[in-house]
C-alpha positions in Angstrom: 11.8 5.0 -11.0 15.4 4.9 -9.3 16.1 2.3 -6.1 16.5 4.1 -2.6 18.0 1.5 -0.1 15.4 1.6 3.2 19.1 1.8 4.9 19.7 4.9 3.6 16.8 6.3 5.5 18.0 4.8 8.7 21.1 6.9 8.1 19.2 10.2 7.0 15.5 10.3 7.8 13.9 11.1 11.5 11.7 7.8 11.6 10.3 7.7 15.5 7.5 5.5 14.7 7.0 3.3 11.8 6.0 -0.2 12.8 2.1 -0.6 14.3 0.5 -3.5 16.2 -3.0 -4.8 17.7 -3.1 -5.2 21.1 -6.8 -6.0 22.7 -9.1 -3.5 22.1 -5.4 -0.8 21.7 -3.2 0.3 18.6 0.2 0.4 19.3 3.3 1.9 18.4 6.8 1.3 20.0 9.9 3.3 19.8 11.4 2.4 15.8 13.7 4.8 15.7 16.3 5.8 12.8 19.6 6.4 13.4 19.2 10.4 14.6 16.2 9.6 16.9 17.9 6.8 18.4 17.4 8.3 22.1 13.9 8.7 21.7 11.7 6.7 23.8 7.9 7.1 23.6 5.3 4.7 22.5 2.2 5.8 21.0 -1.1 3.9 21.7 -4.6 4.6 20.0 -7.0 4.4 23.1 -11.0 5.4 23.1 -10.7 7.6 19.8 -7.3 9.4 20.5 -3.6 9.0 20.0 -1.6 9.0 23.9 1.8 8.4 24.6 3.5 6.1 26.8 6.8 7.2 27.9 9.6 4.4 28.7 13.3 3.8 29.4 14.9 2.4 26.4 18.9 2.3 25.6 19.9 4.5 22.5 19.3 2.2 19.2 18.4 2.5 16.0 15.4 0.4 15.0 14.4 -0.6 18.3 11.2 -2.9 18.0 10.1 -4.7 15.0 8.0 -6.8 16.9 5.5 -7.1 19.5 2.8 -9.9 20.7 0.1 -9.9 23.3 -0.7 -12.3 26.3 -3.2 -11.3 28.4 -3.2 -7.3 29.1 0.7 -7.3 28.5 2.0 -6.4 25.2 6.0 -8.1 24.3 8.5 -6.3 22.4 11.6 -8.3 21.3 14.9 -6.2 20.8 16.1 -5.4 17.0 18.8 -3.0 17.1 20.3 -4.0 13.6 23.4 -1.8 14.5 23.5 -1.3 18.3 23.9 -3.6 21.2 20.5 -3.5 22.5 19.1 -6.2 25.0 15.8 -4.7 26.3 12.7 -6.9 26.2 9.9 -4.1 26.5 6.6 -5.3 28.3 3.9 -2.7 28.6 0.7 -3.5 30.6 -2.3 -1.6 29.4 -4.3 -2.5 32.7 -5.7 0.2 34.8 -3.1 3.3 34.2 -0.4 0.7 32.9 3.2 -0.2 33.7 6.2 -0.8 31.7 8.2 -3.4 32.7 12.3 -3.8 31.3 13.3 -7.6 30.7 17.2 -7.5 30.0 18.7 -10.5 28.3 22.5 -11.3 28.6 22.9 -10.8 24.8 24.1 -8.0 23.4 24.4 -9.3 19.9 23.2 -6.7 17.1 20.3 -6.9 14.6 18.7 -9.8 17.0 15.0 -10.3 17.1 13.0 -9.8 13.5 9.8 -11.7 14.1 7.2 -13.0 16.9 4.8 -15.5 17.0 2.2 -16.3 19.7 -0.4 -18.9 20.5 -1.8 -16.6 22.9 -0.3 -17.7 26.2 3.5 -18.0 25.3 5.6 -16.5 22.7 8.8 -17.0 20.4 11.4 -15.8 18.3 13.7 -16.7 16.8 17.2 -15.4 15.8 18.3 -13.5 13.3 21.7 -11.7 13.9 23.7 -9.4 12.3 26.2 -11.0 14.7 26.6 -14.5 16.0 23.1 -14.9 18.0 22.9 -18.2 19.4 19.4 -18.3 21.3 15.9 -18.0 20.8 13.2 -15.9 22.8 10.9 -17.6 25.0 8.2 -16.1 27.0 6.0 -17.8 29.3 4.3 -17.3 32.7 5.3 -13.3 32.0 9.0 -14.2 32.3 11.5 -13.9 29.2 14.0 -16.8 28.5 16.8 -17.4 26.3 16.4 -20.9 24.7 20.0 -22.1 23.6 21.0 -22.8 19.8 23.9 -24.3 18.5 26.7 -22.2 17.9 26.9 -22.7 14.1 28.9 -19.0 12.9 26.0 -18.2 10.8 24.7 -15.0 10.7 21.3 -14.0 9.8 19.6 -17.4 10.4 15.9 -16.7 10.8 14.0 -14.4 9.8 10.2 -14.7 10.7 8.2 -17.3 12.9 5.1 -18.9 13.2 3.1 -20.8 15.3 1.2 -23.6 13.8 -0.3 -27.3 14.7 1.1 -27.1 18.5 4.4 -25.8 17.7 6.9 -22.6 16.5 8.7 -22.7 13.3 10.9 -20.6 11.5 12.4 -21.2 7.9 15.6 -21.3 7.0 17.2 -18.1 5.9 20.9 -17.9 6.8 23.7 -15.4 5.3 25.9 -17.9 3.8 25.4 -21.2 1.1 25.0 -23.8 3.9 22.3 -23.2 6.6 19.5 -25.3 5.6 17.6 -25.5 9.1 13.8 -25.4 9.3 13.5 -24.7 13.2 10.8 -26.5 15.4 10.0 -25.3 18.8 7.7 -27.3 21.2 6.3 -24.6 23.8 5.4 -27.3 26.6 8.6 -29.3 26.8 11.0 -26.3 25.3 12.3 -28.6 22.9 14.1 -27.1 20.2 14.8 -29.4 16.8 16.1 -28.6 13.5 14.7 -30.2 9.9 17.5 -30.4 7.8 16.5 -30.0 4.3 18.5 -30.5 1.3 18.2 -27.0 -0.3 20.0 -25.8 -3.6 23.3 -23.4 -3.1 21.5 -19.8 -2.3 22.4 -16.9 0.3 19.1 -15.4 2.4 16.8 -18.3 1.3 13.2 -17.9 2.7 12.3 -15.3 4.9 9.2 -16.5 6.1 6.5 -19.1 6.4 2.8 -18.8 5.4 0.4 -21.1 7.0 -2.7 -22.6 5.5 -4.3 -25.4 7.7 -1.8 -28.0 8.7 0.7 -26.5 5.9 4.1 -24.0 6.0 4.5 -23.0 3.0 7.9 -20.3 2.6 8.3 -18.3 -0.7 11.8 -18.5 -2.1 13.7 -15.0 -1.7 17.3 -16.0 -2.1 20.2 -14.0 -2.9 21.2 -15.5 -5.7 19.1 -16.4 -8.6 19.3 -20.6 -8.0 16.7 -20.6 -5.3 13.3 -20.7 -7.8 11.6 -23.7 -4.9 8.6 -23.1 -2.4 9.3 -25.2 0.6 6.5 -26.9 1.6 6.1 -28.1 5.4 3.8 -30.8 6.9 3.3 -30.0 10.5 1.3 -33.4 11.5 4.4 -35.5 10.0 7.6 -33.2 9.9 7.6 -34.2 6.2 9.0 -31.7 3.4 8.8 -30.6 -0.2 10.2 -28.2 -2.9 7.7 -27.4 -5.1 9.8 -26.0 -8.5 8.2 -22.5 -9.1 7.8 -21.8 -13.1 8.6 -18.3 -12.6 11.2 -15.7 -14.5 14.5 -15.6 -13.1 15.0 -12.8 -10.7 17.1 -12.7 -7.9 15.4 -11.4 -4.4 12.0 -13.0 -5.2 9.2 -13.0 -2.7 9.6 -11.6 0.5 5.6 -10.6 1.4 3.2 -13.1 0.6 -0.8 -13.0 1.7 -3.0 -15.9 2.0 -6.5 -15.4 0.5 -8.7 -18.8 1.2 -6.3 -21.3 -0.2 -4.0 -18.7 -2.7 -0.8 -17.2 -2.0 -0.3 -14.5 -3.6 2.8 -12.9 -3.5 4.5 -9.6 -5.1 8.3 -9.3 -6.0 10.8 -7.7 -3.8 14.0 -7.5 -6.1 17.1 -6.4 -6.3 18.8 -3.3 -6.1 21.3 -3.6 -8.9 18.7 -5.3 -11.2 15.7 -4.2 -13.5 13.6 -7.3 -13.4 11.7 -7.9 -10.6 7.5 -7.3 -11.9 6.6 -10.9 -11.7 3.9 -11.6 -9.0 3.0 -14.9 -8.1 -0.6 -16.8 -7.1 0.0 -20.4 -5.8 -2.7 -22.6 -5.0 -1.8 -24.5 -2.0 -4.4 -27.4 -2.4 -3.0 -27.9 -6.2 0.3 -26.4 -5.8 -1.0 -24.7 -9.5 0.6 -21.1 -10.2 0.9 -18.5 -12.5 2.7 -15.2 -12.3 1.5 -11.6 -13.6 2.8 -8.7 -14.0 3.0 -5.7 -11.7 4.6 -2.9 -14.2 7.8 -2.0 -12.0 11.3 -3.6 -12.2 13.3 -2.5 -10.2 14.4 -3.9 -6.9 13.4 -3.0 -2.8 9.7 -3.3 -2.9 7.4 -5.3 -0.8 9.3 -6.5 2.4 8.6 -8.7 5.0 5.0 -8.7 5.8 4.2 -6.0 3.8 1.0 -7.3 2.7 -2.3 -7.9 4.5 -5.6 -9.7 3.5 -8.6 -7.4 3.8 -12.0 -7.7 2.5 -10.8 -11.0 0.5 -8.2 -9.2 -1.2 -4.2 -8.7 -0.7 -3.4 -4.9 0.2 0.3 -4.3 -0.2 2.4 -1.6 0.7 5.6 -0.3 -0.2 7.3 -0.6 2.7 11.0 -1.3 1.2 11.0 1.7 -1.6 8.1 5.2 -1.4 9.0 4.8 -5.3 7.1 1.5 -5.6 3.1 1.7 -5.2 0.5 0.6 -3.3 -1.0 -2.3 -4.7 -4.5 -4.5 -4.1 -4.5 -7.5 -6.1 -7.1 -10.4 -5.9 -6.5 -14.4 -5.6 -6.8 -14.3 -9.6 -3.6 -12.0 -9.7 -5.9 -9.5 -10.9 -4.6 -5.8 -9.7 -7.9 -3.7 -8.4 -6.1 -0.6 -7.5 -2.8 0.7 -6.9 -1.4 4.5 -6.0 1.6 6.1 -5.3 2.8 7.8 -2.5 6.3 9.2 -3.3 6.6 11.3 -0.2 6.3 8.6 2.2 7.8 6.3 4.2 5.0 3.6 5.3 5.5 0.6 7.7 3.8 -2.6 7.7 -0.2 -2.7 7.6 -2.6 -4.0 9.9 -6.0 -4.2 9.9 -8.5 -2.6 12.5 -12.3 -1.6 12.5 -12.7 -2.7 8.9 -9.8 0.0 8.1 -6.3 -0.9 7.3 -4.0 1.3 9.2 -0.4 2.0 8.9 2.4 4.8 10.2 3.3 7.1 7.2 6.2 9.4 7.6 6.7 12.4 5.4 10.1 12.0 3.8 10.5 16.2 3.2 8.6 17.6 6.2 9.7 14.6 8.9 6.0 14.9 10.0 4.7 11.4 11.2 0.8 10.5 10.2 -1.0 7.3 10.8 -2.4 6.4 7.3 -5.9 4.6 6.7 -7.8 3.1 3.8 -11.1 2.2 3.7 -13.0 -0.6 1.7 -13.3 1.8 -1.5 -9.5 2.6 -1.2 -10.2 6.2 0.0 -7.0 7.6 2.4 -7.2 9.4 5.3 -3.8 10.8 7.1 -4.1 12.2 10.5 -1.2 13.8 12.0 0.4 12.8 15.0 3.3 14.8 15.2 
């Protein structure tokens, strides 16, 4: 199977939707938009039985809204735009007819806001940057606020957040061999802290944290094929540990990881220029015991960020960096239960929803847009949107 870059759809495809969140009892879709698109300014919410769109005033961008949390009837969207100077904060309130509402930040940094967390009254996120970004997202009382970072030069710092044990946190991900920052953020005070940690010499280190209990726990991805640790984060003591994975060497590791009762279990994402990314992982996190297995493709692009989903007590994973790769279940044993390939189609990140999991499929040779769903016996369903 050959390697298409995701990029190289954001260049050629028509992608209007692609990324799809819960909101209340609502399913919704913002503006994504691919690089032709990048006017277009609708989003698309699943209400009583039916698909409706919202229209809203958005600047041209290309991959508008990654993102999105709820508090209260308002539904957040934090500004990607990995090319484009784009500074909207989106908030659309589903109450009674609904209203959109434009937050404008005084950044206009590109590629800004990956990942949101929530603990259901505020929200946060923080930076990642294709350029030099140097504030987090606050919101709070329905009003946005820029929380200021140190200016460090480092691009691409964070990746996604969390919220766990009474505060945010983000792991370290940075472009270059230096950032080593876990980020802490206290929602009450609007403290922001740092964790040092003393990390081997790797580019784009973790991407993410998974929490179980009291625990972070952030799968090495890493440009370069040094990083092989899981960082390990206390929350009640601030206390930290590399756990030294026995895994193949392979450079791009894990970059969508699912919990399943106490299991991670993770499936490679790879690089492009390399053949040798089909190692899985399951990691206990009581133990810290782990074992790999193997998922029959090599090459690189695979599972991204968040790509996976528990459902039913299994990890549901889509290809959501490459159509070429399939979708894979796999169980807390590293046992693989199904997997199918859909070649023609772009699919975003799942979700889960009335015992379904749900996702945007787009149609790579008729640009037709579908939201996808599988049901507990892996049967698919595609209804057409548009």
């Amino acid at each position: 199977m050959s390697y298409k870059s995701f990029e190289d759809y954001y260049r050629e495809a028509e992608i209007k939707h692609l990324v799809l969140f819960k909101h209340n009892n609502y399913l919704i879709s913002p503006p994504f938009c691919t690089d032709k698109c990048k006017d277009y300014s609708r989003v698309l919410i699943y209400k009583d039985g039916e698909w409706v769109w919202f229209d809203v005033d958005t600047p041209p961008a290309t991959s508008k809204y990654n993102s999105m949390i709820s508090i209260g009837d308002s539904a957040f969207f934090a500004p990607y735009g990995i090319w484009d100077e784009f500074n909207t904060v989106l908030e659309l309130n589903t109450s009674g007819p609904g209203k959109a509402t434009y937050h404008t930040l005084n950044s206009t940094a590109k590629g800004q806001f990956y990942n949101m967390a929530s603990d259901g009254t505020t929200a946060f996120s923080a930076p990642l940057g294709y350029e030099e970004v140097s504030f987090g997202l606050f919101i709070k009382d329905g009003k946005v606020k820029q929380i200021p970072f140190p200016v460090t030069g480092e691009l691409k710092k964070h990746m996604g957040t969390v919220w766990a044990n009474g505060h945010y946190w983000s792991a370290p991900r940075g472009e270059s061999y230096d950032y080593k920052q876990i980020l802490k953020f206290n929602p009450n005070t609007e403290e922001l802290s740092f964790i040092t940690v003393d990390l081997p010499q790797a580019r784009r280190k973790y991407s993410d944290f998974i929490v179980a209990g009291n625990k972070l726990f952030a799968l090495p991805l890493g440009r370069d094929i040094e990083l092989h640790q899981m960082l390990v984060v206390d929350t009640t003591t601030d206390s930290v540990e590399l756990v030294d994975l026995n895994v193949p060497s392979f450079v791009k590791k894990y970059n969508a990881g699912v919990l399943l009762d106490n299991v991670i279990v993770a499936l490679p994402y790879g690089h492009k220029d390399n053949g040798d990314a089909n190692h899985g992982l399951v990691f206990n996190t009581d133990t810290y015991e782990h074992s790999t297995f193997d998922i029959g493709l090599t090459f690189g692009g695979k599972y991204r960020f968040r790509s996976g989903i528990e459902y039913n007590g299994v990890a549901v994973f889509l290809p959501t960096g490459t159509p070429n790769a399939d979708i894979i279940v796999v169980d807390k044993t590293g046992n693989i239960l199904f997997r199918k390939s859909l070649p023609e189609y772009v699919l975003g990140r799942p979700i889960t929803h009335n015992n379904l999991v749900y996702t945007v499929a787009y149609d790579v040779l008729t640009k037709k847009h579908s939201i996808l769903t599988i049901d507990s016996s892996y049967r698919f369903n595609f209804d057409e949107i548009f």
